[in-house]
C-alpha positions as CSV (number, residue, x, y, z in Angstrom):
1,X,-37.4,34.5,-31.3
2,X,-33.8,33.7,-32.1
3,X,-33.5,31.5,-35.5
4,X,-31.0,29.7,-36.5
5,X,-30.9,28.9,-40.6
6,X,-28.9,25.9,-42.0
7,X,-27.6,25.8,-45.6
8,X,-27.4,22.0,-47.3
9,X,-27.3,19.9,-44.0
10,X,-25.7,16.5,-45.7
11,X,-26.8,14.4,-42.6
12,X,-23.8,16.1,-40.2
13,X,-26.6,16.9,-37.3
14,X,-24.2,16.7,-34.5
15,X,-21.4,18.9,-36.0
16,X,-25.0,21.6,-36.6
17,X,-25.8,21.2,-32.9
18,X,-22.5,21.7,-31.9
19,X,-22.0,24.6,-33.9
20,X,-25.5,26.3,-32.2
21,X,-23.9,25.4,-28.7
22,X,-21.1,27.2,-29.3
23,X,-22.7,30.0,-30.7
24,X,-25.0,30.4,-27.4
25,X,-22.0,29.9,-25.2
26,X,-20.1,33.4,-27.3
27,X,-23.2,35.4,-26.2
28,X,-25.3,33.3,-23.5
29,X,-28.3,33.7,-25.1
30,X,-30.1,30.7,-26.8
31,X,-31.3,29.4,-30.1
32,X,-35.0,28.6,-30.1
33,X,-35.5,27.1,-33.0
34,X,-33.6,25.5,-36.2
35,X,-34.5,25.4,-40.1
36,X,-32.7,23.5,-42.4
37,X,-32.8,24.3,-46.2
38,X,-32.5,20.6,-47.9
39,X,-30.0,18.2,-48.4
40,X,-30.8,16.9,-45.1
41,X,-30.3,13.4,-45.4
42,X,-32.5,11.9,-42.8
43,X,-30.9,8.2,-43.1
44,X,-32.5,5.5,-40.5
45,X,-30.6,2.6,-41.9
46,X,-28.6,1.1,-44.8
47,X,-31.5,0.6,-46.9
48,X,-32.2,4.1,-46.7
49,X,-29.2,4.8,-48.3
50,X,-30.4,3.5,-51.7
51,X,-32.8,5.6,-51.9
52,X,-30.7,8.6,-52.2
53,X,-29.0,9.8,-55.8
54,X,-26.0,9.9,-54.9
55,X,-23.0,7.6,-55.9
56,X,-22.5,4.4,-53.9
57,X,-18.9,6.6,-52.1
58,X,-20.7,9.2,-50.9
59,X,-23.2,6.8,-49.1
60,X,-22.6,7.6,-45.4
61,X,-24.8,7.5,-42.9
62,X,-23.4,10.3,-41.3
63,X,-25.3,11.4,-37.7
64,X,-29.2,11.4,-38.7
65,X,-29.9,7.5,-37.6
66,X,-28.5,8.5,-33.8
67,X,-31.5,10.8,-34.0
68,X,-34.2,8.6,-34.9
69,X,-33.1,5.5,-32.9
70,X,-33.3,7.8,-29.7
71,X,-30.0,7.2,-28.6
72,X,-29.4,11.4,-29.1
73,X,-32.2,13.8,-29.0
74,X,-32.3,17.0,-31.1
75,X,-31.5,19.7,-28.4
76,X,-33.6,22.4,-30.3
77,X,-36.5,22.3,-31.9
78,X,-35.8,21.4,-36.1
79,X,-37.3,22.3,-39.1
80,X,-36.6,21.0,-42.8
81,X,-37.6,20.6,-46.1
82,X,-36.2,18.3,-49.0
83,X,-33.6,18.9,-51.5
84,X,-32.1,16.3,-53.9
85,X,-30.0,14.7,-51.4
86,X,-32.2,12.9,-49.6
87,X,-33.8,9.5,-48.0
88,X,-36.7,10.0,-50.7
89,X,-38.1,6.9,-49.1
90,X,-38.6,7.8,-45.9
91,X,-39.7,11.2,-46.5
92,X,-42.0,9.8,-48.5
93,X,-43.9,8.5,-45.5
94,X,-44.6,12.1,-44.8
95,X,-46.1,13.7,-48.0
96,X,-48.1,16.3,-45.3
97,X,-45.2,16.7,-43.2
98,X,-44.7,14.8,-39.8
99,X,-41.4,14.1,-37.2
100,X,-39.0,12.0,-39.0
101,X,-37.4,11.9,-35.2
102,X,-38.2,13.7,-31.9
103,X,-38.2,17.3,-31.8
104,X,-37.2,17.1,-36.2
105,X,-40.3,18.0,-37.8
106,X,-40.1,17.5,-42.0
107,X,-42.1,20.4,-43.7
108,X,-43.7,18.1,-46.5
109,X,-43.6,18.2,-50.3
110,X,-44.8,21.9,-49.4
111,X,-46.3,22.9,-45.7
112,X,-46.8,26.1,-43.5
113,X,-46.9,25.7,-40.3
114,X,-46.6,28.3,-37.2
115,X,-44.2,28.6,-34.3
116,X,-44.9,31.1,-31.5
117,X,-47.0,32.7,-34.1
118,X,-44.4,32.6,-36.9
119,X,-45.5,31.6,-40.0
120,X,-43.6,29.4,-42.1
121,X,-44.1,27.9,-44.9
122,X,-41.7,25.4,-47.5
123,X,-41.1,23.8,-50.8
124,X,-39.5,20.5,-51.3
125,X,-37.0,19.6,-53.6
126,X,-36.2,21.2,-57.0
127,X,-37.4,22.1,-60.2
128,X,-37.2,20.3,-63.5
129,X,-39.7,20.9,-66.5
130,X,-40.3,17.4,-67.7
131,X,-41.7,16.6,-64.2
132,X,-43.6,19.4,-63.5
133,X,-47.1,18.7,-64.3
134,X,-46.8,15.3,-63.5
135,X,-48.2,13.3,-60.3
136,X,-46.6,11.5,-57.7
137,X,-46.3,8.2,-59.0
138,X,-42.5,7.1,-58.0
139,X,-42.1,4.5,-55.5
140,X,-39.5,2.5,-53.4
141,X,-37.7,0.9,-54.9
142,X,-36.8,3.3,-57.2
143,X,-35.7,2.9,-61.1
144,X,-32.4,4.9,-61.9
145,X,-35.1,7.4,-63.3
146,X,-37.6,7.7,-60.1
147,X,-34.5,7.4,-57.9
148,X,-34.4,11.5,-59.1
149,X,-38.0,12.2,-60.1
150,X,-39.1,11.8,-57.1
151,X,-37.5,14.7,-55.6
152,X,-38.7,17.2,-58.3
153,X,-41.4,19.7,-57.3
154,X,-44.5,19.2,-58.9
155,X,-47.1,21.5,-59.9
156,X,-49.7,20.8,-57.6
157,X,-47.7,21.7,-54.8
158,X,-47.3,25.2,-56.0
159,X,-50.5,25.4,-57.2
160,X,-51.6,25.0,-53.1
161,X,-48.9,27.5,-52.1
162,X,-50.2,30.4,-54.5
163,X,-53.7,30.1,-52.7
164,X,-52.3,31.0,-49.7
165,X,-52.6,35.0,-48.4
166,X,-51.5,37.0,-45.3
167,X,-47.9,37.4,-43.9
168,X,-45.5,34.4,-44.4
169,X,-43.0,35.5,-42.6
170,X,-40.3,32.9,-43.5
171,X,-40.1,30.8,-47.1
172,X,-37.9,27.9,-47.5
173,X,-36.8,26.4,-51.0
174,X,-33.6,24.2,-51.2
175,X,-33.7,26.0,-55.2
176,X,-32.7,29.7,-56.0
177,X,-35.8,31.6,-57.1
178,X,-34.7,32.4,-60.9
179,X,-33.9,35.8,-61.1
180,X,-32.6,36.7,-57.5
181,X,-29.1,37.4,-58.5
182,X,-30.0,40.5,-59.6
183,X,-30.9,41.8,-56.6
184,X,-27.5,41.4,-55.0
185,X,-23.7,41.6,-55.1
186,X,-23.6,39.3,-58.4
187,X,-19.9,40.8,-59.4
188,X,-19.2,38.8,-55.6
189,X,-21.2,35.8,-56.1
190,X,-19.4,35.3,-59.7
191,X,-15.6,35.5,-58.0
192,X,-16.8,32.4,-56.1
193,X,-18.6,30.9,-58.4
194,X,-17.8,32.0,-62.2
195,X,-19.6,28.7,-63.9
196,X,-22.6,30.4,-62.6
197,X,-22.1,33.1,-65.5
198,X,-23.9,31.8,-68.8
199,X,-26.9,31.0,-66.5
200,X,-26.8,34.2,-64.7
201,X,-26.9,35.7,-67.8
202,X,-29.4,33.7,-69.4
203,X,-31.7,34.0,-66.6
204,X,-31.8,30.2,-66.3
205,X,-30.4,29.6,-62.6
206,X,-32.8,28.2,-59.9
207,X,-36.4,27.6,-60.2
208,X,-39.2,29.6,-62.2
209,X,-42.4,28.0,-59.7
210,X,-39.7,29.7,-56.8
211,X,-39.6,33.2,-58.4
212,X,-43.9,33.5,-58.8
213,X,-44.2,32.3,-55.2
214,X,-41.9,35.3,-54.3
215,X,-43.9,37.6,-56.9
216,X,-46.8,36.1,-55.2
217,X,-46.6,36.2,-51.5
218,X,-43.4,38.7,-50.8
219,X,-42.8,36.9,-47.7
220,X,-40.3,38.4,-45.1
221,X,-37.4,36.1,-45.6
222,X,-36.9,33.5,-48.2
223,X,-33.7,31.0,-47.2
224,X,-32.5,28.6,-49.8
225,X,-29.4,26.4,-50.3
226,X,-28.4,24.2,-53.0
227,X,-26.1,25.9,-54.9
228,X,-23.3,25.8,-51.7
229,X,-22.4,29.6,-51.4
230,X,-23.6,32.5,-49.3
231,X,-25.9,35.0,-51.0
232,X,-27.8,38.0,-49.9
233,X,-30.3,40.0,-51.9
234,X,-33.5,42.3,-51.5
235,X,-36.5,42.0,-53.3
236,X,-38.8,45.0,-53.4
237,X,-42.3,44.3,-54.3
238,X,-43.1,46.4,-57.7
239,X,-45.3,49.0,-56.8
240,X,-45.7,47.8,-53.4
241,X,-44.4,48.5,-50.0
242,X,-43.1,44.8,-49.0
243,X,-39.7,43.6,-49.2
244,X,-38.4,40.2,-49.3
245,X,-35.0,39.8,-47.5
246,X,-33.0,36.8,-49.5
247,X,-30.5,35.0,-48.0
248,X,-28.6,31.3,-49.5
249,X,-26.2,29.3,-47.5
250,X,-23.7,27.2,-47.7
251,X,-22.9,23.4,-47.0
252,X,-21.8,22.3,-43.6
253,X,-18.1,22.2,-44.6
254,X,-15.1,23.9,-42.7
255,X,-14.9,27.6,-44.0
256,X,-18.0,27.5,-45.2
257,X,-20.8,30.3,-44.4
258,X,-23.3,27.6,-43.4
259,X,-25.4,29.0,-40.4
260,X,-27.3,32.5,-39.9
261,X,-28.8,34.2,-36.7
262,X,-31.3,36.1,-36.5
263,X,-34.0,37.4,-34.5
264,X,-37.6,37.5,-35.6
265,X,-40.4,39.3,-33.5
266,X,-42.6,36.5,-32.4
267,X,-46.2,37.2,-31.9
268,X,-46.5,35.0,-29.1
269,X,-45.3,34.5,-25.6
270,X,-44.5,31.2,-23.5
271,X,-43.3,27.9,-24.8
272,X,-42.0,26.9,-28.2
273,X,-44.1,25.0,-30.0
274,X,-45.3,23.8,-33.5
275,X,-48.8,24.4,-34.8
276,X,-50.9,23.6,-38.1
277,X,-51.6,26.7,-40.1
278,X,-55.8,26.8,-40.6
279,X,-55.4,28.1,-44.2
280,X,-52.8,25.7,-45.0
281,X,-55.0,23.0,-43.9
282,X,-58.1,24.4,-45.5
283,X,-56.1,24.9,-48.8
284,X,-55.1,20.9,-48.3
285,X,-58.9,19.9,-48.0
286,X,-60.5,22.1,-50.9
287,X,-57.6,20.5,-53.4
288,X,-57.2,17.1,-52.4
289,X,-59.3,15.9,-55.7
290,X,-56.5,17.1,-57.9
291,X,-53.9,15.0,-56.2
292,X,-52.5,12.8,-58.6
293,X,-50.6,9.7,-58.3
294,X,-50.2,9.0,-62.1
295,X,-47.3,9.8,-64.5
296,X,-49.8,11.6,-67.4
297,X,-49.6,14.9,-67.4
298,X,-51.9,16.9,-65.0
299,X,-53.6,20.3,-65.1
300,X,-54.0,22.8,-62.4
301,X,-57.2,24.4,-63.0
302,X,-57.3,27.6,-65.0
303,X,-59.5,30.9,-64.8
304,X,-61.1,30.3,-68.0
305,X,-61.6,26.5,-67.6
306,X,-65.0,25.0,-65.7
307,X,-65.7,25.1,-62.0
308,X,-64.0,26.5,-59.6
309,X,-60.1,28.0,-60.1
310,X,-58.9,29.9,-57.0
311,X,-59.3,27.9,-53.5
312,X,-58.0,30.6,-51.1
313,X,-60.4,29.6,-48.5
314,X,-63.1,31.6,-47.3
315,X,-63.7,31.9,-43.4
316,X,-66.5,29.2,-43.0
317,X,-64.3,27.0,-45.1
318,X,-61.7,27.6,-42.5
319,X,-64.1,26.9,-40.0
320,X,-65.4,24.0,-40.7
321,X,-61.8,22.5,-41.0
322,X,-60.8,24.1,-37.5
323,X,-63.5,21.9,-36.2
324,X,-62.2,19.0,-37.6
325,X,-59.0,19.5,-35.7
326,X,-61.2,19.8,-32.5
327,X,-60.2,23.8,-32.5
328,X,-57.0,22.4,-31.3
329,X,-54.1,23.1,-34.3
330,X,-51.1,22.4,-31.6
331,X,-49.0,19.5,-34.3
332,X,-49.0,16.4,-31.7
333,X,-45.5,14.7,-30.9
334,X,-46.8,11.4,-32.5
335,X,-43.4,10.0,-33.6
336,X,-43.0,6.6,-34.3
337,X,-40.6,4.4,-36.0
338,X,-41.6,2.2,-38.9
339,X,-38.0,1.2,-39.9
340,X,-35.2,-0.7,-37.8
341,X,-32.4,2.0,-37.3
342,X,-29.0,1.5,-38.1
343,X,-26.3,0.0,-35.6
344,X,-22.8,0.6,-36.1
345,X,-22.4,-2.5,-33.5
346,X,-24.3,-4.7,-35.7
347,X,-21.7,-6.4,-38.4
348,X,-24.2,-8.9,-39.6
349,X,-26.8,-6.5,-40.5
350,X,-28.7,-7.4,-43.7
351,X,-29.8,-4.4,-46.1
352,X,-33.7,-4.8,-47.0
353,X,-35.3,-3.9,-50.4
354,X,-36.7,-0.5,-49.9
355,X,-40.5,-0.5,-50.5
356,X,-43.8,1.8,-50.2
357,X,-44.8,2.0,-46.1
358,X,-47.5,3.8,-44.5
359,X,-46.7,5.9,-41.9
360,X,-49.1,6.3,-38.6
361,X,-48.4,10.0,-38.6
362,X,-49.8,10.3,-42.2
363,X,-53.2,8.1,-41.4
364,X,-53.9,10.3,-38.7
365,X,-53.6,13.0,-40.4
366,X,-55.3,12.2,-43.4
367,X,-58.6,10.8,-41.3
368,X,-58.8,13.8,-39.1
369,X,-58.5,16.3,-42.3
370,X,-60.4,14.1,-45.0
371,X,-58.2,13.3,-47.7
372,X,-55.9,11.1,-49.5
373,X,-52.5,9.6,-48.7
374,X,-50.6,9.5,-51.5
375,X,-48.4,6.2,-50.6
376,X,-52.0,5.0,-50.2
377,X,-53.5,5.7,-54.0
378,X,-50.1,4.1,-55.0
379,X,-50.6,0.9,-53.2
380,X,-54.1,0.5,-54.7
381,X,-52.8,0.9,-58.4
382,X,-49.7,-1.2,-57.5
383,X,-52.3,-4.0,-56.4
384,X,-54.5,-3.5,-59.3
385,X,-51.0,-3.9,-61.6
386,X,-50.5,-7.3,-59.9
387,X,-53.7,-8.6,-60.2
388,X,-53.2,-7.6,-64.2
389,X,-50.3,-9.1,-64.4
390,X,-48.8,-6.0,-65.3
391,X,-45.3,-5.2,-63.5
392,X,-44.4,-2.4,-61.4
393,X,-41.5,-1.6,-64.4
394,X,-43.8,-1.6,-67.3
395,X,-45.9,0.8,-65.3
396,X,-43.4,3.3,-64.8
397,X,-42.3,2.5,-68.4
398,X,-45.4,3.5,-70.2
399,X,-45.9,6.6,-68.2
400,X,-43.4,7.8,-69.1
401,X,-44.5,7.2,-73.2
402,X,-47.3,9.3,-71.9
403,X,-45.2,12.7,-71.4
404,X,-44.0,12.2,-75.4
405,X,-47.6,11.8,-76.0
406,X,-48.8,15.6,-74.5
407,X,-45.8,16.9,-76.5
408,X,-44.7,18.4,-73.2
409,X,-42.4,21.1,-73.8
410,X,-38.9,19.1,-74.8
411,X,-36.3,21.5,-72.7
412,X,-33.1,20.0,-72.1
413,X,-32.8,21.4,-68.8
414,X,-29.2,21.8,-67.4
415,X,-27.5,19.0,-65.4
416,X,-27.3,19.2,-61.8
417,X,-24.0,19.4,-60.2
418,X,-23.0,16.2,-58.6
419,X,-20.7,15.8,-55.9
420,X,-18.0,14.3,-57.8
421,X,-18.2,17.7,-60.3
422,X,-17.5,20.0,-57.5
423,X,-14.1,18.9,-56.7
424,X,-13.1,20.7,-60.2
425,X,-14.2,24.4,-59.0
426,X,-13.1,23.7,-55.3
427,X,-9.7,22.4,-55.6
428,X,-8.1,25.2,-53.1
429,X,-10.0,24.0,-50.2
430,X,-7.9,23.1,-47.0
431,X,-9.0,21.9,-44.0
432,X,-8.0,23.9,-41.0
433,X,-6.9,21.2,-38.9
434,X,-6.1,23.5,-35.4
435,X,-9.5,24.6,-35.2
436,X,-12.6,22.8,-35.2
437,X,-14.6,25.6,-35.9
438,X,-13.9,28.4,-38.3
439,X,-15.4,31.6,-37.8
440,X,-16.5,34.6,-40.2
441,X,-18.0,37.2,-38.4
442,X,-18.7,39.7,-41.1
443,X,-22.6,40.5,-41.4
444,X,-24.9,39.1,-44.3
445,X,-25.0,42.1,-47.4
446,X,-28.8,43.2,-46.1
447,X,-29.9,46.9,-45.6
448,X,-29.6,47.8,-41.9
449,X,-33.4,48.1,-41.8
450,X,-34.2,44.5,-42.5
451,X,-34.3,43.3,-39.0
452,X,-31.9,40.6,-39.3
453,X,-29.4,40.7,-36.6
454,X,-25.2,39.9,-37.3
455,X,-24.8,36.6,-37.1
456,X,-22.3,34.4,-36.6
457,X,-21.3,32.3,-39.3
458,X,-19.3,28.8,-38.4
459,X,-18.1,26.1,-39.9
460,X,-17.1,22.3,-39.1
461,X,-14.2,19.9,-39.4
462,X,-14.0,18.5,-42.6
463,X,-16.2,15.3,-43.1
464,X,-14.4,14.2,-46.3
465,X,-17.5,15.5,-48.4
466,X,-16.9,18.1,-50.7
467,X,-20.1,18.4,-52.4
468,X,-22.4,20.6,-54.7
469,X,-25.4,20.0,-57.0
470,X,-25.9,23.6,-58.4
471,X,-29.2,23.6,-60.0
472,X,-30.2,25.8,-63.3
473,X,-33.2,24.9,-65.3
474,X,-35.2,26.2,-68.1
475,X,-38.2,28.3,-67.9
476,X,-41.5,27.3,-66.1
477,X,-44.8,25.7,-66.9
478,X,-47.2,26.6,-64.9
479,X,-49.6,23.8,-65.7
480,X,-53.1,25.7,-65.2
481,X,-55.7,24.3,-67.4
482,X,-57.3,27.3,-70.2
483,X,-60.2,26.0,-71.8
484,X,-58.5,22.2,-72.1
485,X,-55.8,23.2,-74.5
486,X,-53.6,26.1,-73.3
487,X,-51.5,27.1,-69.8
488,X,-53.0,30.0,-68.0
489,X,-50.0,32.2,-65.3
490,X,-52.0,30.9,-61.9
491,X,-50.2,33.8,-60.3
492,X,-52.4,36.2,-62.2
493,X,-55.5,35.1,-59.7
494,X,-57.7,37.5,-57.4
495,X,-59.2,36.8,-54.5
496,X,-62.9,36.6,-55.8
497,X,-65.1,35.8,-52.6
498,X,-67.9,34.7,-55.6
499,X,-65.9,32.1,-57.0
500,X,-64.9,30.1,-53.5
501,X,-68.1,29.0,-52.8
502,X,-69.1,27.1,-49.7
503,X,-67.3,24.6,-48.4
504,X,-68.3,21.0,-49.5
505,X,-69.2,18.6,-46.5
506,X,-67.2,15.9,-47.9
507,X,-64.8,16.5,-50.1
508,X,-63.9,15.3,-53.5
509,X,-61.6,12.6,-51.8
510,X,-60.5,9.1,-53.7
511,X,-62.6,6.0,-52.5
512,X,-60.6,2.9,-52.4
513,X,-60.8,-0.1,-50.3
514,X,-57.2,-0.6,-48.6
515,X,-56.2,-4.2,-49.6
516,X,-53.7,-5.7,-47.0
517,X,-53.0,-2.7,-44.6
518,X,-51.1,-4.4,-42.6
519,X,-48.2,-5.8,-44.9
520,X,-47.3,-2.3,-45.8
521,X,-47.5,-0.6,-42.1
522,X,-45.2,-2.0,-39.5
523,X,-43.5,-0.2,-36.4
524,X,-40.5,-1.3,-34.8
């Protein structure tokens, strides 16, 4: 299977597209399939738009909306996950994954899924300690705080990644696993980025939660993005035999090393198409009682705490949840719109409060697998607040007295890079106005065993965006739960086939009665 991996999209789908086409056209041979590493910026409409941290002059809706409208369809099939650019909104919708348009399939706040017997799997968004054991209790509209919460990774989602086992044969993050600079050209990376330095050095660039999940499941490739420069390392597994082959990309900017080739054995043959993964979905159903939509701090259970700790599932676990699916895993095209696209055409167009929607996509999903929507929980406690005359601000406010409270570790974790910062370590860059596309054909820094083919790397026209949000944090907290009072290092788990236990016939899933369904689900 030919792969095509995109850096930080920023919304430009088109000038991506176009850049594939022109790529099949060099060699005639085509792309089957594109994954997108964050920062995609899937904006429906104007209302969208507040819903991304970003300052009110870099609010464009850029090419995404064409997309979801139907007036353009995606000509291959797309894969992304969230960064800290985003439409947190309407991703939102899709805490499991789903198609945010046809043929553009969102990967979740973590997913796996497999294509032509590739398995991938994703994390969304980025790491930052004072939000990591927390639950996901942001909502539209957002506060200036939740407006960037609500893109943080969260400890749960790791927590469901570490159960899984076998190959993954391609990770996504839009963060750097900490520590991966190491294992490449660093003397390079440093030349183009030399504010990088102190962190480098202090092993405080990227994402801890990243770095276990590598030590964890050594998957064949790891592709992130973020911090907007092309970077190539190997990972050898110590005392093993597997490698990880490491690769970050750049922004979709002229010049810029945004897009990869390469080829990956598939295992299957015949049509292109997206599946669940049975583990994934299994891993979903045996955890979906410690999904949490409050702001308190919340534990991931421990080996030394009570009941169960690891949830790799076992094969009648699997089973059972197979059935469930009708022992049919093929992801159905169920797109639908619940928004009103944008229309450039439209001058009178009035911009609507963002608020909390369910998505159809999500229902289904949720009442064929047994568990919980999240946007669902947070309906029921925002009801609950309005029948207690308590506001939707106070809520948020004393949740956030709770963190104080557990005397969370108080880091100061490092600033992310906003757009208006990178114009200060990019003020060289010209645009190449003869050319639409630039092209570097020199091959990514990998070992010539690693299977990855030389690719072609091309970049756009200018857009006018000249953005970066490099990412360094402190270290992790894993947030397992050791006898009620300590963390426990979840990465440190076997695979005990006593301690999974058979599958429950229902499982531990939140009962609520769903108060006024229909004022929060609308399709256009």
């Amino acid at each position: 299977m030919r792969i095509a991996v995109e850096g930080c999209a920023h919304g430009e789908l088109d000038i991506i597209y176009e850049t594939i086409q022109e790529i099949e056209k060099v060699d005639g041979r085509k792309v089957d399939l594109l994954i997108c590493c964050g920062d995609f910026q899937a904006t429906r409409n104007l209302s969208d738009l507040k819903c991304m941290a970003v300052s009110d002059k870099y609010k464009d809706m850029r090419t995404f909306y064409k997309y979801y409208s139907g007036e353009k369809e995606a000509p291959v099939l797309t894969i992304f996950i969230g960064g800290n650019h985003e439409a947190s909104n309407y991703l939102q919708e899709l805490p499991y994954g789903g198609w945010v348009a046809p043929n553009i399939y969102y990967l979740g706040y973590a997913g796996v899924v497999q294509v032509a017997g590739i398995r991938i799997a994703g994390l969304s968004g980025i790491y930052k300690s004072q939000h990591w054991m927390q639950g996901r209790y942001e909502k539209p509209p957002y506060t200036d705080s939740t407006i960037r919460s609500v893109y943080h990774i969260r400890n749960l989602e790791v927590f469901r990644l570490k159960q899984l086992s076998g190959k993954i044969d391609i990770f996504l993050s839009h963060d750097w696993p900490t520590g991966v600079t190491k294992y490449g050209d660093v003397d390079t990376l440093l030349k183009q980025k030399p504010f990088f330095k102190d962190d480098i050095k202090s092993n405080t660039l990227g994402s801890p939660p990243c770095m276990e999940l590598l030590e964890r499941l050594y998957p064949s490739y790891w592709f992130s993005a973020h911090l907007h420069c092309k970077f190539a390392a190997l990972i050898p597994e110590k005392g093993g035999a597997r490698v990880t082959k490491f690769l970050a990309l750049d922004k979709c900017l002229p010049k810029r090393k945004f897009l990869q080739v390469l080829e990956v054995r598939s295992q299957e043959d015949g049509p292109i198409q997206l599946n669940y993964d049975l583990e994934w979905l299994t891993i979903l159903y045996l955890t979906n009682h410690l999904l949490s939509v409050k702001s308190s701090i919340h534990y991931m259970p421990g080996q030394y705490g009570a009941g169960r700790w690891t949830y790799t599932p076992t094969a009648k676990e699997k089973q059972t949840v197979y059935e469930k699916f009708g022992s049919n895993l093929q992801i159905p095209l169920n797109f639908t719109r619940t928004v009103k696209p944008y229309d450039p055409c439209d001058t009178n167009t009035r911009i609507e409060r963002p608020r909390l929607l369910i998505n159809d996509q999500t229902t289904r999903f949720c009442e064929m697998l047994g568990i919980d929507d999240p946007s669902t929980l947070l309906q029921i406690i925002t009801n609950t607040s309005k029948d207690n005359s308590i506001s939707d601000e106070k809520w948020v406010d004393t949740s956030i007295e709770c963190i104080s409270e557990y005397n969370v570790r108080n880091v100061s974790d490092s600033m992310e890079i906003s757009f208006e910062e990178e114009s200060v370590f990019n003020s060289t860059f010209e645009e190449n106005s003869s050319n639409k596309y630039f092209i570097d054909s020199s091959p990514t820094n990998l070992s010539s065993t690693t299977n990855l083919s030389l690719a072609t790397n091309l970049s756009p026209k200018s857009n006018g965006d000249d953005s970066n949000n490099g990412n360094t944090s402190q270290s992790t907290l894993d947030g397992t739960l050791n006898n009620s009072t300590t963390f426990t290092d979840s990465t440190s788990m076997e695979d005990s086939s006593e301690q999974t236990g058979c599958i429950q016939t229902e499982p531990n899933r939140k009962k609520f009665k769903r108060r006024n369904y229909s004022m929060y689900s609308s399709t256009f």
